[in-house]
matplotlib code that plots the C-alpha trace (Angstrom):
import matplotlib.pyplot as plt

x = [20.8, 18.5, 17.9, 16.6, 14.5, 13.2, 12.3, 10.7, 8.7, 7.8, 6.8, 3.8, 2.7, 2.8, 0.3, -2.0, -2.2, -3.0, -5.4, -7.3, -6.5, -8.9, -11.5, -11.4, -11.6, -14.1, -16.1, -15.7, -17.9, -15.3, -11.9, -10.5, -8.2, -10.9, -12.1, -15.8, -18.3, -15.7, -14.2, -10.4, -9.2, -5.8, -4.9, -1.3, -0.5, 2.8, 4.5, 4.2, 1.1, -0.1, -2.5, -2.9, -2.4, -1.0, 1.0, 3.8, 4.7, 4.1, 5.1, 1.6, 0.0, 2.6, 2.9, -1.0, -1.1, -2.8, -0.1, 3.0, 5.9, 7.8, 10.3, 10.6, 13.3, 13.1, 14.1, 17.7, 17.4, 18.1, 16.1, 13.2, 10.1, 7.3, 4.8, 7.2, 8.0, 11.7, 13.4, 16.6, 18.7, 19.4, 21.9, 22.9, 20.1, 17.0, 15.7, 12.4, 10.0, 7.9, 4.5, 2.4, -0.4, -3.7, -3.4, -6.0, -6.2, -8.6, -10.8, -11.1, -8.8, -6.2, -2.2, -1.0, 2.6, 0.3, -1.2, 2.5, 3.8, 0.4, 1.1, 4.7, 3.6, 1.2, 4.1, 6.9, 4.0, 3.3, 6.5, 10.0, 11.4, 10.3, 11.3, 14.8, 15.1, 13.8, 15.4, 12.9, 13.2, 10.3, 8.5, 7.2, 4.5, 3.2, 1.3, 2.6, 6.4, 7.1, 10.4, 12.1, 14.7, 16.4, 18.0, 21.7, 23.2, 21.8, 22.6, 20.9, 17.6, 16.0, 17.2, 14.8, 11.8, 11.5, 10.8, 7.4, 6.6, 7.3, 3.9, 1.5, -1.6, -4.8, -4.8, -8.4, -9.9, -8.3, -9.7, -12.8, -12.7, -10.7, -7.5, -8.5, -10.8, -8.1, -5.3, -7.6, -8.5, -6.1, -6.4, -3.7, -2.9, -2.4, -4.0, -6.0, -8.2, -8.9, -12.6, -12.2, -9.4, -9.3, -6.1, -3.7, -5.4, -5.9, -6.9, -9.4, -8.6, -10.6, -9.6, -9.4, -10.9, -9.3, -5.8, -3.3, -0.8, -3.7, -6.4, -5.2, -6.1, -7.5, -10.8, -10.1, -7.1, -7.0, -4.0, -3.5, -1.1, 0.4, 3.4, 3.8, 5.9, 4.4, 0.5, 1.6, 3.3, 0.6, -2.4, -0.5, 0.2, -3.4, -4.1, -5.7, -3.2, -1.6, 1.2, 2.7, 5.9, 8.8, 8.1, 9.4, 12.9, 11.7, 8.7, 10.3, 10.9, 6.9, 6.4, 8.9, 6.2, 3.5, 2.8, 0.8, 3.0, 6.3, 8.7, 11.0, 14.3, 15.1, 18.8, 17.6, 18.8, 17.6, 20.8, 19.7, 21.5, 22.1, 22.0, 24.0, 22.6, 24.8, 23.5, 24.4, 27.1, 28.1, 28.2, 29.5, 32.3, 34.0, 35.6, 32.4, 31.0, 33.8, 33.1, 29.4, 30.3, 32.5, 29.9, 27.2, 27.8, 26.4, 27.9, 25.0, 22.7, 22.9, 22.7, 20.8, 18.5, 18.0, 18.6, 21.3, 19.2, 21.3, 24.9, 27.3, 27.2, 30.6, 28.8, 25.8, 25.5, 25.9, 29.3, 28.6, 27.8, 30.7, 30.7, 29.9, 32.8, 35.1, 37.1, 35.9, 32.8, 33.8, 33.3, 32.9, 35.1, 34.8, 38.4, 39.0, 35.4, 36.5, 40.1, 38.3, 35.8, 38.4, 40.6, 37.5, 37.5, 35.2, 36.1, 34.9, 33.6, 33.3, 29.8, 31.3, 29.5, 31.6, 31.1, 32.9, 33.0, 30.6, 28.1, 27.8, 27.6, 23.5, 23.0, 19.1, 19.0, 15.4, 14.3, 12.4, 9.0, 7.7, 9.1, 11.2, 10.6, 14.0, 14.8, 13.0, 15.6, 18.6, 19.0, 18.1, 21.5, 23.2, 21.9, 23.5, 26.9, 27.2, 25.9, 29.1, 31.4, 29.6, 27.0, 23.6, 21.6, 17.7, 15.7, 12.6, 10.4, 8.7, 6.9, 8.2, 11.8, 12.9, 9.6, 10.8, 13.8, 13.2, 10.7, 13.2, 16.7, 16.8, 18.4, 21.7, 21.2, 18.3, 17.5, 17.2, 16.3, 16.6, 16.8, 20.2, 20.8, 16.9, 17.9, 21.5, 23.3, 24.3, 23.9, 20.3, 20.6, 24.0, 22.1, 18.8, 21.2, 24.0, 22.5, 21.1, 17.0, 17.7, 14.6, 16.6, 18.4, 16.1, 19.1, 20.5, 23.9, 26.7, 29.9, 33.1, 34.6, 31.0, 29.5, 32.3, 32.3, 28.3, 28.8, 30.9, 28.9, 25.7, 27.4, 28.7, 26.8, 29.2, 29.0, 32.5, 33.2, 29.7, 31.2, 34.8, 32.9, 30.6, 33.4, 35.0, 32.1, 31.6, 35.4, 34.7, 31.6, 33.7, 35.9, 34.0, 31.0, 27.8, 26.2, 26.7, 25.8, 24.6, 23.8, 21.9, 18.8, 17.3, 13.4, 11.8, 8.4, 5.8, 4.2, 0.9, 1.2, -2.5, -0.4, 0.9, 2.7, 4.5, 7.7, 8.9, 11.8, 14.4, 12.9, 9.9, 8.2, 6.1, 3.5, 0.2, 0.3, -1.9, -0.4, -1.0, -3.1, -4.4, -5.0]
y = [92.0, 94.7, 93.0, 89.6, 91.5, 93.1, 90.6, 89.0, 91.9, 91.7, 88.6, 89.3, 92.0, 90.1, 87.6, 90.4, 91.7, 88.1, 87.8, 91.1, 90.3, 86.8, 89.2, 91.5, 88.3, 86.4, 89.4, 90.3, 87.7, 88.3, 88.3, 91.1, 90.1, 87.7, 88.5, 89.6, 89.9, 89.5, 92.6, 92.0, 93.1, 94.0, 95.2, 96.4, 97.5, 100.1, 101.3, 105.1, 106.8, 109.8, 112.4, 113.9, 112.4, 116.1, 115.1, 117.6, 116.9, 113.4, 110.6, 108.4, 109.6, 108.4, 105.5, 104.2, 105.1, 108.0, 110.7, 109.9, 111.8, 113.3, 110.9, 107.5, 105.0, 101.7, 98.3, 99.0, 102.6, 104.5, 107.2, 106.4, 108.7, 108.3, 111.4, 113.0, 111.1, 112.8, 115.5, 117.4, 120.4, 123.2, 124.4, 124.7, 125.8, 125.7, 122.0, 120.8, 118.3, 116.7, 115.7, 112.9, 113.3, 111.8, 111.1, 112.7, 113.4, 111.7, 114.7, 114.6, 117.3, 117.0, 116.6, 119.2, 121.3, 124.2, 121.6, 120.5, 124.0, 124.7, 121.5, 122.7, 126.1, 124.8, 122.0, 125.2, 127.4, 124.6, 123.1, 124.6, 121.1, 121.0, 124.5, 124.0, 120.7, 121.9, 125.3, 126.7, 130.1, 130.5, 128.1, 128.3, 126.0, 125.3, 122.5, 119.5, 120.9, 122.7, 125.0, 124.7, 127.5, 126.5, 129.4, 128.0, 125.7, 122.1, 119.1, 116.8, 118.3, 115.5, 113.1, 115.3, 115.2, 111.3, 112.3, 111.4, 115.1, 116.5, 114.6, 115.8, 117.0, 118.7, 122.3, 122.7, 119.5, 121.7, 124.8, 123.1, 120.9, 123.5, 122.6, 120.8, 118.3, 118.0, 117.1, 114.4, 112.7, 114.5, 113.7, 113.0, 110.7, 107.5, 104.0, 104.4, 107.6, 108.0, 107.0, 107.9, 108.2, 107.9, 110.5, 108.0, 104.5, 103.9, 104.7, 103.2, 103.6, 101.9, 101.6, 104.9, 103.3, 106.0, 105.2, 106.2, 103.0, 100.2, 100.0, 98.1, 94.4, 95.0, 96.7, 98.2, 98.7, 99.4, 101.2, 100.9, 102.5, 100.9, 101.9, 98.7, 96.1, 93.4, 94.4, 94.3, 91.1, 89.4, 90.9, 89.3, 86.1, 86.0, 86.7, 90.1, 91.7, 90.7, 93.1, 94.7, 96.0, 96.3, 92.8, 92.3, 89.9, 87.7, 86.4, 85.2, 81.5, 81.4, 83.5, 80.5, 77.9, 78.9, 78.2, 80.6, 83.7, 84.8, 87.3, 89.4, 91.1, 93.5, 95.6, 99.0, 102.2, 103.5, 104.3, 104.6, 106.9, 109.2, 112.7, 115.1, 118.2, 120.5, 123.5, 120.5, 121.9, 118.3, 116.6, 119.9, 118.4, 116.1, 113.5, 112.9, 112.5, 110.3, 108.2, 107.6, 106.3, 104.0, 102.3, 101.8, 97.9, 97.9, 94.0, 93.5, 95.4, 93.6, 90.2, 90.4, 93.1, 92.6, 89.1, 89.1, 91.6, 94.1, 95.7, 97.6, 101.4, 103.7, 106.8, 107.7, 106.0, 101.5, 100.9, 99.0, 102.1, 103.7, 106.8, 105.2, 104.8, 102.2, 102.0, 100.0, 100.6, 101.7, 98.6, 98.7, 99.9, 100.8, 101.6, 103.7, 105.6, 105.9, 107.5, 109.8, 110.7, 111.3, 113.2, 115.6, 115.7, 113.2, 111.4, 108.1, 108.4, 105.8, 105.1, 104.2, 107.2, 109.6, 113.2, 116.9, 119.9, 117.6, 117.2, 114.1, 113.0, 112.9, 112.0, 113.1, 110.4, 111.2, 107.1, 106.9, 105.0, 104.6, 102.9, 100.2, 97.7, 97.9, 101.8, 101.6, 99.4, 100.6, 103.3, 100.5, 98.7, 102.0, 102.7, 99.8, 100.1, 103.3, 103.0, 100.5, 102.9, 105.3, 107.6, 107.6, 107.9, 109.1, 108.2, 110.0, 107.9, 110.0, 109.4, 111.7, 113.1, 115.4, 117.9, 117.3, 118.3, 120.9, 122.4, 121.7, 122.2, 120.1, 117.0, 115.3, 112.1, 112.0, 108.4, 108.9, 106.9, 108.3, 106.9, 108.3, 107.7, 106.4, 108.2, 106.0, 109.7, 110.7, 114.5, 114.9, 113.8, 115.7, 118.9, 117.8, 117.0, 119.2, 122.6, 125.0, 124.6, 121.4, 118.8, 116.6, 119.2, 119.9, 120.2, 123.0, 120.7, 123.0, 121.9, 123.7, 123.2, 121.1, 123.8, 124.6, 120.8, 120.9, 123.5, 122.0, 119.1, 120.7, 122.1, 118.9, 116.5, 114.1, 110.8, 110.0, 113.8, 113.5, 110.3, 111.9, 114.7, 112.8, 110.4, 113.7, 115.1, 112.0, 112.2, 115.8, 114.2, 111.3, 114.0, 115.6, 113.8, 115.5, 111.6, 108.2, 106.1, 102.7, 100.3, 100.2, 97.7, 95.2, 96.1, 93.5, 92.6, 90.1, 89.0, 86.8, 83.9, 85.1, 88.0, 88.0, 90.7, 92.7, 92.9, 95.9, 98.1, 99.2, 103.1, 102.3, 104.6, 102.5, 100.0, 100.5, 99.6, 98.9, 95.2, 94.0, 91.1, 88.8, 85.1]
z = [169.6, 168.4, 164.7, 167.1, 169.6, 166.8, 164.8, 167.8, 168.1, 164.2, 164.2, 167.1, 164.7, 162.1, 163.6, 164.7, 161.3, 159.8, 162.5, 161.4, 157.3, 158.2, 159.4, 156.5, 154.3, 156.1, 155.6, 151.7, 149.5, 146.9, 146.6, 145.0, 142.7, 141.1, 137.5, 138.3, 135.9, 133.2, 134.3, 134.6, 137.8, 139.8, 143.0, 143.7, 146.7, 147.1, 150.3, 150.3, 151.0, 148.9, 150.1, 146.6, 142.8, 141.8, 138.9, 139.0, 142.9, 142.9, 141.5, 141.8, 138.6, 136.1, 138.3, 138.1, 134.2, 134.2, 133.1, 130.3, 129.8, 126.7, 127.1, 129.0, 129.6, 127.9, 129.2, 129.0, 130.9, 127.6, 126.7, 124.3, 122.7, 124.3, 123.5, 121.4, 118.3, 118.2, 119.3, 118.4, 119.5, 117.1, 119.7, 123.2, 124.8, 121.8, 121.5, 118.9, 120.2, 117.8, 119.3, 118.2, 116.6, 117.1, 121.1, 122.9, 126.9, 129.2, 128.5, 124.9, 124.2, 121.8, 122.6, 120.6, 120.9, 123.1, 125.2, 126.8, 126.8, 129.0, 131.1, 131.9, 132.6, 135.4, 136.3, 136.5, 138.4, 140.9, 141.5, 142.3, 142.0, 138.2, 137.8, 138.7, 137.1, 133.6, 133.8, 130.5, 129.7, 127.2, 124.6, 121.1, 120.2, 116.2, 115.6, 116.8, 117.1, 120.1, 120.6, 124.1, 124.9, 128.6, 130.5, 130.1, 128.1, 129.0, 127.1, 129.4, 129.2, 127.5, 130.4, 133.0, 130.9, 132.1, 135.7, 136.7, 137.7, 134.1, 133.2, 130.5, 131.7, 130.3, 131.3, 129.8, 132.4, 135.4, 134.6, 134.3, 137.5, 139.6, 141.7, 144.2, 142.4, 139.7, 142.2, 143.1, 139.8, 137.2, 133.3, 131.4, 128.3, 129.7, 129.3, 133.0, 134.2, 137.8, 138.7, 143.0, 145.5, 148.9, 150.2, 152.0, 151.0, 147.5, 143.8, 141.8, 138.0, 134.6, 131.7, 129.0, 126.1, 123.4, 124.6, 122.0, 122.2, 122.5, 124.8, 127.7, 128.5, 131.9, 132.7, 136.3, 138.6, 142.5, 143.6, 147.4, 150.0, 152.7, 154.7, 156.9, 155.1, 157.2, 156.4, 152.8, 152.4, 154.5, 151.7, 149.4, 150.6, 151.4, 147.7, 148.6, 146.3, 143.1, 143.1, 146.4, 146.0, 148.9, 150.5, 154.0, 153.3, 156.2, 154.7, 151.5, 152.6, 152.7, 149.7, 147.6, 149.0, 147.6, 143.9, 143.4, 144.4, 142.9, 143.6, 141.5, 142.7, 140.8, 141.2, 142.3, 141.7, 145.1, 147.3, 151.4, 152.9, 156.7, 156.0, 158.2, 159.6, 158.4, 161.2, 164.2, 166.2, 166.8, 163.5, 161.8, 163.0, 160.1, 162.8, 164.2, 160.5, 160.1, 163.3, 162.8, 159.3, 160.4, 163.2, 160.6, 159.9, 155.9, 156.0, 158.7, 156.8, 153.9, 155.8, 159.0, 157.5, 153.9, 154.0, 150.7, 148.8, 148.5, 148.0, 150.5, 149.3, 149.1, 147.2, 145.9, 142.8, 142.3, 142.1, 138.9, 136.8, 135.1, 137.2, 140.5, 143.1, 142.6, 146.2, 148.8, 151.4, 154.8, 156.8, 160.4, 162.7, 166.5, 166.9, 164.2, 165.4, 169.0, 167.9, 165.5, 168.7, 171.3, 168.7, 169.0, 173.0, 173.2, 176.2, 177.9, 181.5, 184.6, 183.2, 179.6, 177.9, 176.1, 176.5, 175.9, 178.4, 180.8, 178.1, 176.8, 173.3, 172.5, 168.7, 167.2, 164.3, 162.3, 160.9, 157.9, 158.1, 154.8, 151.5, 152.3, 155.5, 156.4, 156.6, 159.7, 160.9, 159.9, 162.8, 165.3, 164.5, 163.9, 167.4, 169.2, 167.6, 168.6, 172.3, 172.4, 171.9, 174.8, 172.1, 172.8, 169.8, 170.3, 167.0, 166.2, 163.5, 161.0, 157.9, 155.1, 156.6, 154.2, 155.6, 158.8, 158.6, 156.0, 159.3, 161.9, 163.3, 166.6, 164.4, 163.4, 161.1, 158.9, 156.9, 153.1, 150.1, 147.0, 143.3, 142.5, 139.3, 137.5, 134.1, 133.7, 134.6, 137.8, 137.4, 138.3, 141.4, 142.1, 141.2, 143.4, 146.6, 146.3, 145.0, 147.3, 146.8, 144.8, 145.4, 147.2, 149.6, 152.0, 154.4, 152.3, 152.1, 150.6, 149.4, 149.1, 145.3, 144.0, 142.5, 139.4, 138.8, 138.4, 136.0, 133.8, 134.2, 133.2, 130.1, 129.1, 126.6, 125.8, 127.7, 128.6, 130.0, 132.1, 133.7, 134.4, 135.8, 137.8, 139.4, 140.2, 142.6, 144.1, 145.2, 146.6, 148.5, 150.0, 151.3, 152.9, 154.1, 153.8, 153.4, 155.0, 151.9, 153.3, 150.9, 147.3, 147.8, 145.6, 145.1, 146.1, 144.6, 144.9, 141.9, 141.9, 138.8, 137.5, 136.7, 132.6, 130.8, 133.6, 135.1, 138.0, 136.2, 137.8, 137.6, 139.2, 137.2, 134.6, 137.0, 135.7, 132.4, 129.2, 128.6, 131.9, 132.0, 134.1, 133.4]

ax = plt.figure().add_subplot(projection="3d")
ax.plot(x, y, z, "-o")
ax.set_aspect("equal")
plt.show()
């Protein structure tokens, strides 16, 4: 009943935004996307707003072409050079990157083995993330080699030197620019440098004309923000925008009728997921854990919400990678819920609500606004099934949850949605969610028996132990139910046909790109 209403409700808005897209059209003399003054042009259009482009705590700079990484994933998610021709370890904790030579920053500077030891100072300085996640101790530049010693032995350092935030940047440009102006147009390697940008709305980039890896085919990119699905998918079916990624599943029919637009559905490695407040004094509770698991309806989700595109999760990694979790999803189940409720004291009243001690069972659930057009949704049907078996469940919509609830302690559920496993290994993110002051753990989640398994796996290189390992915590997790995990969705992404040379990855790192064309 709440997916209908709701659509209903989606579908007025959607006609109030199409009714204020005519007037922004009616009063541009050009479209956007047009090739102007032979001046190749795109517009893509992504779902979550920055307020800054500061490469080390945010993903937006590698993402618009502006910053590269030492290492990047290729096609088939293994790892591949990228600004360092090669690397190798000359034991467990001392690895040799060889730099390129002959790339230059935005700047003019040279890319040299002391300009990325320089950049991962500031990155390490700036960004506790990055500092846990790289976990250097000290570095020794010559020439174009440069000498990484980690703090512990870490086989899997290489993997973590993909992530957007361990992006080269030019020291020299941000001494000269200062901070603030830098975290607003930074200079890196990449085929695009930053000419404006508007905090919360959009980047303009053109074309770096010294690029190392071929000057790019287009001459300018716009890179806009916009956190509602349905404003995004009506810019692009109005050809205001050539890409626009996370397209709202209701409008595909439409989309398919047009010639002119296409749409690509890629399988993501984005899991969405309820986090559980682990100070509650409600959901500290494993039954109740247990019970709110078993009334989310991921069978719904996927079909009423998503519209096919996407799987049922059990864990936090795809079930289709080797160290993901091969049982079967928890399907839904109001019985099984209500025993595991009244098993608590829970207990049903005259008035159908179920309460302990007189106080009845009041559930905070924090919804996620950005991203994805259905995280949004999610809570509303987790809402309903739950009010049937007597919970109330207040939902509080916020834009970016993990600072809410890293702020606050008045909460029970949070909505998450994290790529879980964009390096083709599952121990970043184990380390990110399940360490204290990891990136991801901004509920401070701690797990009885985790931590020796994520030690082991940390010191482990070889492929076949990581995925024993991994299959092992994700046991311990089902066990004890820190998460919910929902469902893993498909990204979906509209793709105007003027469009050539570019497809969305399942990372959804690399966008921007220098073979990007338009036709």
């Amino acid at each position: 009943m709440f997916i209908h209403l709701n659509t209903r409700v989606r579908n007025v808005l959607k006609l109030f935004c199409l009714a204020l897209i005519v007037v922004v059209v009616a009063a541009c003399s050009n479209n956007e996307t047009e090739v102007v003054d032979n001046q190749k042009r795109v517009t893509i259009i992504h779902s979550l707003p920055n307020d800054s482009l500061d490469p080390h705590n945010t993903w937006i700079a590698l993402r618009a072409g502006v910053t590269e990484t030492l290492v990047r994933l290729n096609a088939d998610m293994q790892l591949a050079p990228w600004l360092a021709a090669s690397w190798n370890a000359k034991d467990d904790t001392t690895w040799v990157f060889t730099i390129r030579d002959g790339i230059q920053f935005q700047d003019g500077t040279k890319l040299d083995a002391a300009a990325v030891k320089a950049s991962f100072e500031r990155g390490i300085q700036d960004s506790k993330a990055l500092e846990a996640a790289l976990k250097i101790a000290e570095m020794e530049p010559d020439g174009q080699q440069l000498t990484i010693k980690t703090k512990e032995p870490f086989p899997a350092f290489p993997t973590e030197l993909v992530h957007p935030t361990a992006g080269i940047i030019s020291v020299a440009a941000e001494r000269t620019l200062g901070k603030e102006t830098f975290n607003n147009a930074p200079v890196g390697t990449g085929p695009f440098e930053v000419t404006s940008f508007l905090p919360g709305n959009e980047v303009q980039l053109k074309r770096f004309d010294k690029y190392w890896d071929g000057k790019a085919k287009l001459n300018e990119v716009v890179f806009k923000f916009n956190s509602d699905a349905n404003v995004r998918t009506l810019a692009f079916q109005s050809k205001q925008a050539d890409i626009v990624y996370h397209i709202a599943p209701e409008s595909l029919a439409a989309i398919q009728k047009d010639k002119q637009l296409s749409l690509d559905s890629v399988s993501s490695l984005r899991t969405h997921y309820f986090t559980y407040n682990p100070k509650s004094l409600i959901v500290s509770d494993k039954r109740i854990r247990q019970a709110i698991d078993k009334l989310i309806d991921r069978d719904a989700i996927v079909k009423d919400i998503m519209f096919g595109y996407a799987t049922p999760s059990n864990g936090p990694f795809h079930s289709s990678l080797p160290f993901g979790n091969k049982d079967d999803y928890q399907k839904l189940d109001q019985a099984g819920a209500l025993q595991l409720l009244e098993s608590a004291g829970y207990q049903k009243g005259s008035d159908g609500k179920l309460s302990k001690d007189g106080n009845p069972l009041t559930l905070k659930l924090i919804a996620f606004t950005g991203v994805n057009p259905e995280l949004p949704l999610i809570p509303l049907l987790v809402q309903s099934e739950a009010a049937k078996v007597g919970i109330k469940v207040e939902i509080l919509s916020v834009e970016y949850p993990d600072v809410f609830i890293a702020d606050h302690s008045n909460w029970d559920i949070s909505t998450s949605s994290y790529l879980t496993s964009p390096r083709g290994d599952g121990g970043s993110f184990l380390n990110a969610a399940y360490v204290q002051g990891g990136s991801s753990n901004a509920a401070n989640v701690n797990i009885e028996g985790l931590a020796p398994i994520l030690e082991e796996l940390n010191r482990t290189g070889e492929i076949n132990k990581r995925n024993e390992l991994t299959k092992q915590a994700v046991q311990i997790i089902k066990e004890t139910l820190p998460h919910s995990y929902i469902i893993n969705p498909n990204i979906l992404v509209g793709l105007n046909t003027r469009v050539s040379g570019w497809k969305p990855g399942a990372e959804e790192f690399y966008i921007v790109t220098n073979k990007m064309d338009v036709n």
